[in-house]
C-alpha positions as CSV (number, residue, x, y, z in Angstrom):
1,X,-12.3,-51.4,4.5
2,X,-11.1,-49.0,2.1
3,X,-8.4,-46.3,3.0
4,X,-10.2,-43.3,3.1
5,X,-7.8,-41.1,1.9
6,X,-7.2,-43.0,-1.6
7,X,-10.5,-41.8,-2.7
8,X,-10.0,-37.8,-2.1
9,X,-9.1,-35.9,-4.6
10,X,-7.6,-32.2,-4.8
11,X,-9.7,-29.1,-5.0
12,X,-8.9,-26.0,-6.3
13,X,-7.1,-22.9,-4.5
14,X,-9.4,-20.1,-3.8
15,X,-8.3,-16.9,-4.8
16,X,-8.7,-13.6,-2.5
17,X,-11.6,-11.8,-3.9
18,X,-13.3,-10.0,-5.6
19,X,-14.6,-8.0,-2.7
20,X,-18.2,-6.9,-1.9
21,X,-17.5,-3.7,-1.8
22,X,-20.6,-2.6,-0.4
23,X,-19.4,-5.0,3.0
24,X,-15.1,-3.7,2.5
25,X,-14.4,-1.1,0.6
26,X,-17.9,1.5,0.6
27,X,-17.5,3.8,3.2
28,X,-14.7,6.1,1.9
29,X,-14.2,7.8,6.0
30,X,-11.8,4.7,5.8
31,X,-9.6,6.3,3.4
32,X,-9.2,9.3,5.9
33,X,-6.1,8.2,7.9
34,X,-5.4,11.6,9.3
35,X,-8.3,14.3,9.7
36,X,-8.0,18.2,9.3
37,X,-6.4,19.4,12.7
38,X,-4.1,16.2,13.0
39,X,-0.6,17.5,13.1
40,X,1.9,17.5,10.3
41,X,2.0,17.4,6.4
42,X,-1.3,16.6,5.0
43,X,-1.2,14.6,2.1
44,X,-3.2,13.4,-0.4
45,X,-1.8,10.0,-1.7
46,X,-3.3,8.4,-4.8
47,X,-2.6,4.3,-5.4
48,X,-2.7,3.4,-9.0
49,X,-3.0,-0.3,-10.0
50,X,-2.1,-2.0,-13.3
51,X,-2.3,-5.4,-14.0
52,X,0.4,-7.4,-16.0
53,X,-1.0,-5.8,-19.6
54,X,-1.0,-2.2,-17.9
55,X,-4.3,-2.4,-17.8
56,X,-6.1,-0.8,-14.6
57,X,-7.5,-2.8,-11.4
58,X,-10.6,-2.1,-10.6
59,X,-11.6,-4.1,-7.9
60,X,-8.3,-4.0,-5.6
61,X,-8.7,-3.6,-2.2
62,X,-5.8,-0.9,-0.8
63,X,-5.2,-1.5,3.3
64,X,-2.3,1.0,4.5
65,X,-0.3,1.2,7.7
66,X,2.1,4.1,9.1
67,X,3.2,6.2,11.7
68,X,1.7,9.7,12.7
69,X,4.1,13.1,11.4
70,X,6.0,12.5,14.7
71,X,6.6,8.6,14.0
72,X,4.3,7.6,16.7
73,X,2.2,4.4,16.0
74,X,-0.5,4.7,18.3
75,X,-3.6,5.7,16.5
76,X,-4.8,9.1,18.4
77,X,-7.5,11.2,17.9
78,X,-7.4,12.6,14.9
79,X,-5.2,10.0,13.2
80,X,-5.9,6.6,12.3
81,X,-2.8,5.1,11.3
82,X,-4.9,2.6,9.0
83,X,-6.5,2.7,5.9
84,X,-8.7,0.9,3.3
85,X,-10.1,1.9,0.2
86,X,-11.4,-0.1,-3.0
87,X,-9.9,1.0,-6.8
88,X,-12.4,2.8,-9.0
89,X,-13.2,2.2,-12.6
90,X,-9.6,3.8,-13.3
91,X,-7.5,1.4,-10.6
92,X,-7.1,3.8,-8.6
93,X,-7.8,5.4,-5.1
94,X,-6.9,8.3,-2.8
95,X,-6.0,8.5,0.7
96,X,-6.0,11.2,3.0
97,X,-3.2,11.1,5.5
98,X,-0.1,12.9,6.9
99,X,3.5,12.4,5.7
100,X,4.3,9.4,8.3
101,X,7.2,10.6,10.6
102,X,10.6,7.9,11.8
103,X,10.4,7.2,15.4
104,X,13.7,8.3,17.0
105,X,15.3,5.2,17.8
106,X,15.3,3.6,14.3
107,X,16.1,7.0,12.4
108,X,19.7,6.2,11.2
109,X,18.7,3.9,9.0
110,X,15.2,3.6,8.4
111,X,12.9,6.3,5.9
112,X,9.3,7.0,5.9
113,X,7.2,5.5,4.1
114,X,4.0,3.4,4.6
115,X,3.3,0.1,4.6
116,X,0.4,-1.0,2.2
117,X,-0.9,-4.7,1.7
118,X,-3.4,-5.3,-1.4
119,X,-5.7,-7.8,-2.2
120,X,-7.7,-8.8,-5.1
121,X,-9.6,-11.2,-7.4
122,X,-6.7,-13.6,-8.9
123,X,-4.2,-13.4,-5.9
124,X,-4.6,-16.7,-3.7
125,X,-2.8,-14.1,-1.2
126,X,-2.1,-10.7,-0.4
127,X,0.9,-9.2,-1.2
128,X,3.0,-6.1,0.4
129,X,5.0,-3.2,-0.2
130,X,6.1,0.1,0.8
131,X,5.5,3.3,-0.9
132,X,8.8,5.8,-0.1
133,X,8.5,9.5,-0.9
134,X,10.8,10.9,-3.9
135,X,13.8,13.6,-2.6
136,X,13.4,12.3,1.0
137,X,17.6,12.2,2.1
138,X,16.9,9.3,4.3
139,X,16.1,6.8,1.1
140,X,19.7,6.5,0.9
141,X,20.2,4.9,4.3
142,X,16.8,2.9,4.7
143,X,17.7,-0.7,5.4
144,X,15.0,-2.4,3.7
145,X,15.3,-0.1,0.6
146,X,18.8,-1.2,0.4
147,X,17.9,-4.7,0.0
148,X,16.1,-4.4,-3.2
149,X,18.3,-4.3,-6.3
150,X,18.8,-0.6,-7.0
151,X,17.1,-0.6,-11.0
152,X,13.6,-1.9,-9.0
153,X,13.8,0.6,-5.8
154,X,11.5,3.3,-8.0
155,X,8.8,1.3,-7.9
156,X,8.7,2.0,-4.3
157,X,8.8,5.7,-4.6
158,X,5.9,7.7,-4.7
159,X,6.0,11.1,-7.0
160,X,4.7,14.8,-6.1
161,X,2.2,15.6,-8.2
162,X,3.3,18.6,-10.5
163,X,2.6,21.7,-9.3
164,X,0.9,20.7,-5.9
165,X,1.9,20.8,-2.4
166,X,-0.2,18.3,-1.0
167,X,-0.7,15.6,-4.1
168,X,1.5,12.2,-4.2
169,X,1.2,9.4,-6.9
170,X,2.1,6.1,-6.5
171,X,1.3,2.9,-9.1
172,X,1.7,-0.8,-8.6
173,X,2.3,-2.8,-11.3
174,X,1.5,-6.6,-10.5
175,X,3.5,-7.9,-13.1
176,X,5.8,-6.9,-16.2
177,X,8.9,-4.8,-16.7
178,X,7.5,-1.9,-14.1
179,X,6.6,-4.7,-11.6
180,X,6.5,-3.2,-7.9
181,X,8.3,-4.9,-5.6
182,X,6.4,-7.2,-3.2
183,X,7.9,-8.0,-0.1
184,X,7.2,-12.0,1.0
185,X,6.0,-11.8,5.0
């Protein structure tokens, strides 16, 4: 009798996507974390992606995670605290959300920020990262920012858009010398 395992042979890794977007990513209430009437800072936040050439995603899928304005993390009504939205022909997407808040007992060293997790056709998994918000004072003090080499923490800061109250900008680069940084969970 043969050993059955002698005559298997490797198969290839499948890779996470590309998304039907009509089943993950078409209903754009999903990108509506935080309705009108929710308190705090409304936002609009708008995720570019780039590939390793600079060269736009278009068919990332965006999932984001945070706290309400007070740093709650309890979805309520009104706010979702989750968020999903496929990349249009420009890699890029916008979510409509509150500034997350810090719950109290983790404010002295921890900013806000969101958490966001992205998937997409040549990934065999998902990868993470946080997006920070430029002239917050508590960026200094975050533990987890502090861990990443200082020269790489701006590509976890998300930019004010000029001249708007309510506009933020933040692009992920999957590879090169503006690569993002990816946290490994």
């Amino acid at each position: 009798m043969t050993d059955v395992m002698t005559n298997l042979i490797a198969t290839s890794s499948q890779t996470v996507g590309p998304f039907f977007s009509f089943g993950l990513c078409a209903n754009s209430a999903t990108g509506r974390i935080a309705l009108p009437g929710t308190p705090g800072d409304h936002i609009r936040l708008s995720i570019r992606v780039y590939d390793g050439a600079a060269a736009p995603v278009n068919d990332a899928m965006i999932e984001l995670s945070q706290t309400d304005a007070k740093g709650g993390r309890e979805p309520s009504e009104g706010f979702r605290g989750f968020g999903r939205l496929g990349t249009d022909p420009q890699g890029a997407c916008t979510f409509e959300t509150v500034r997350p808040g810090v719950p109290a007992e983790v404010q002295a060293d921890e900013a806000a920020h969101i958490n966001v997790c992205i998937l997409m056709r040549g990934l065999l998994r998902q990868v993470y990262t946080r997006i920070y918000f430029a002239g917050d004072p508590a960026l200094s003090r975050d533990a987890t920012l502090r861990l990443v080499p200082e020269e790489r923490r701006a590509t976890l800061i998300a930019e004010r858009v000029e001249g708007s109250a309510t506009d933020w900008v933040f692009d992920v680069h999957l590879q090169g010398g503006q690569e993002t940084v990816f946290f490994d969970l």
